[in-house]
Structures are given as C-alpha cells and as structure tokens.
C-alpha positions as CSV (number, residue, x, y, z in Angstrom):
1,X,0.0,0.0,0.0
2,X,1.8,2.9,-1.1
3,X,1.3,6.6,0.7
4,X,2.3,9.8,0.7
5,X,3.6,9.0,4.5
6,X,6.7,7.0,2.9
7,X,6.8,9.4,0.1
8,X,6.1,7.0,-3.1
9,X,3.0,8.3,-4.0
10,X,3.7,10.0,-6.6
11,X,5.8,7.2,-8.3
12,X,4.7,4.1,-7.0
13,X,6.3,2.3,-9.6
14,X,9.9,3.0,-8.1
15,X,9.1,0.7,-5.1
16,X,8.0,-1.8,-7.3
17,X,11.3,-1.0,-9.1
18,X,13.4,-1.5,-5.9
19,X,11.4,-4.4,-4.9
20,X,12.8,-6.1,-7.7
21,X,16.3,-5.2,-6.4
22,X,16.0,-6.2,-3.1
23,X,15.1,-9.2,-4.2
24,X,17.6,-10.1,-7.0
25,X,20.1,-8.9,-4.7
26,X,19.0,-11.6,-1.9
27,X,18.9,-14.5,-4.4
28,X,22.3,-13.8,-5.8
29,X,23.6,-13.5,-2.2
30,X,21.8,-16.6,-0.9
31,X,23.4,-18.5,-4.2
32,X,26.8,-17.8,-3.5
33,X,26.3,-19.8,0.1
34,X,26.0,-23.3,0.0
35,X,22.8,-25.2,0.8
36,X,21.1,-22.4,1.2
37,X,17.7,-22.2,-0.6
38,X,16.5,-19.3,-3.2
39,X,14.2,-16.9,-1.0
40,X,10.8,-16.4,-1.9
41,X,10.4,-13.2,0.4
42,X,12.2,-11.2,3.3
43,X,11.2,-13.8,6.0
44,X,12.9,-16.5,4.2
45,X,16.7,-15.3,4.6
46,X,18.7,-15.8,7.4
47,X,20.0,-13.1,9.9
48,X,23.5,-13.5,8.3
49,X,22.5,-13.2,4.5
50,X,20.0,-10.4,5.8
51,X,22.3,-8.1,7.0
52,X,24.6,-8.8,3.8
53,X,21.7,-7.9,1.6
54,X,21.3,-4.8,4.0
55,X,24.6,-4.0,3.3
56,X,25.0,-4.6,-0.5
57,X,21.8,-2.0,-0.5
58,X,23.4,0.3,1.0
59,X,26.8,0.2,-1.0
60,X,24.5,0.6,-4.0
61,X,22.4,3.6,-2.9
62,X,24.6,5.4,-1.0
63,X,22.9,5.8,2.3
64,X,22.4,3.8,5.5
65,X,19.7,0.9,5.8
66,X,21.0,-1.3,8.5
67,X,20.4,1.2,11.3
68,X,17.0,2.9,10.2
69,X,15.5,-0.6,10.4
70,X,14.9,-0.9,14.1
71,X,11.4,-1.6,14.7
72,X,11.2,-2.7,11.0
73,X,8.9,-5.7,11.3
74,X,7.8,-6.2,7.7
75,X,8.1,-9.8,6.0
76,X,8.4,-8.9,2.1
77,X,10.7,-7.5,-0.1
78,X,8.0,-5.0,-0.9
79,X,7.2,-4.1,2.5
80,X,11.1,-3.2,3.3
81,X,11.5,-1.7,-0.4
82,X,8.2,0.7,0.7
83,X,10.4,1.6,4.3
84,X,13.5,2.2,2.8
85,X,11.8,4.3,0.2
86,X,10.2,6.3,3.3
87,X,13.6,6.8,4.3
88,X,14.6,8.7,1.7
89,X,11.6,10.8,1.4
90,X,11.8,11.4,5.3
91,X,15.9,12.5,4.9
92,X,14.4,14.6,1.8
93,X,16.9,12.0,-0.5
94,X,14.1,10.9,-2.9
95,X,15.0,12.4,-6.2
96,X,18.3,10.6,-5.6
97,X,17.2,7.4,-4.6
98,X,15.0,7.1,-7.2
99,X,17.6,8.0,-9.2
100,X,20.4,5.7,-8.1
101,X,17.5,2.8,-8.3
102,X,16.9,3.2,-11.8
103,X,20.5,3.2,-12.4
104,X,20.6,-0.2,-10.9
105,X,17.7,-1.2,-12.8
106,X,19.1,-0.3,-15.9
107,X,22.7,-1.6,-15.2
C-alpha cells in the first residue's frame, strides 16, 4: 500500500522497481552460500545473509539501511523496499534514490 507517508505516491512504480532489487540482490547472495535455498520473500533469509543484503543496498544507494531498520517488522521485499523508500523521502533524499535505483535497474 503505497502513501504519501513513505513518500512513493507520486511514483509508486519505483518501489515496485526497488522491490525487484532487493530481491535479485537476496537470491544472488543466498546462491553464493551453499545449501542455502533461493528466497521467496524477506522472511525467508537468514540473519547473516539479511544483513549482507542490507549491506550490498546500501553500497548501492549510498545511504544507510541497517540502522534505520529498528522496529522494522515487515516480512516482504515490498514491505522493506516501501520503508526504505520512506527513508529517503523522510531525509528529503528521494530524487536521488530514485535515481540511483533506476540506475541499478538499468545496469
């Protein structure tokens, strides 16, 4: 459910966007470890391949995610995509962000 709280109403089509990033980013993380299975959402990675995608996302946009999720209880990629995009809007970053995640989107 996208808002003007977290600042994607406008575009809600970048979250979607940075879903798809989160997401990519998690799988090729979780391949690169042995026995450990493709992830379907958020709930489905481990504390250490969490924080790894937390910090890959961060590398990439240039600002932090790590610490501004305490309290974060979502389960999906979508719902952390939507918090992180609050983030931004709430640091008044969101012309940035959503241009750094189209650069990632389109390589």
């Amino acid at each position: 459910m996208l808002d003007n709280e977290t600042g994607t109403g406008d575009n809600p089509s970048i979250v979607e966007e940075f879903t798809e990033v989160i997401r990519r980013t998690a799988v090729t993380i979780c391949a690169e470890q042995p026995d450990v299975p493709e992830p379907k959402e958020l709930g489905d990675l481990d504390s250490f391949s969490m924080v790894q995608v937390l910090l890959d996302l961060e590398n990439e946009l240039g600002m932090k995610v790590l610490e501004e999720l305490e309290g974060f209880d979502g389960g999906t990629f979508h719902e952390v995509a939507e918090h992180i995009a609050g983030i931004a809007e709430r640091d008044g970053t969101s012309a940035e962000f959503t241009a750094t995640v189209r650069r990632i989107v389109n390589g």
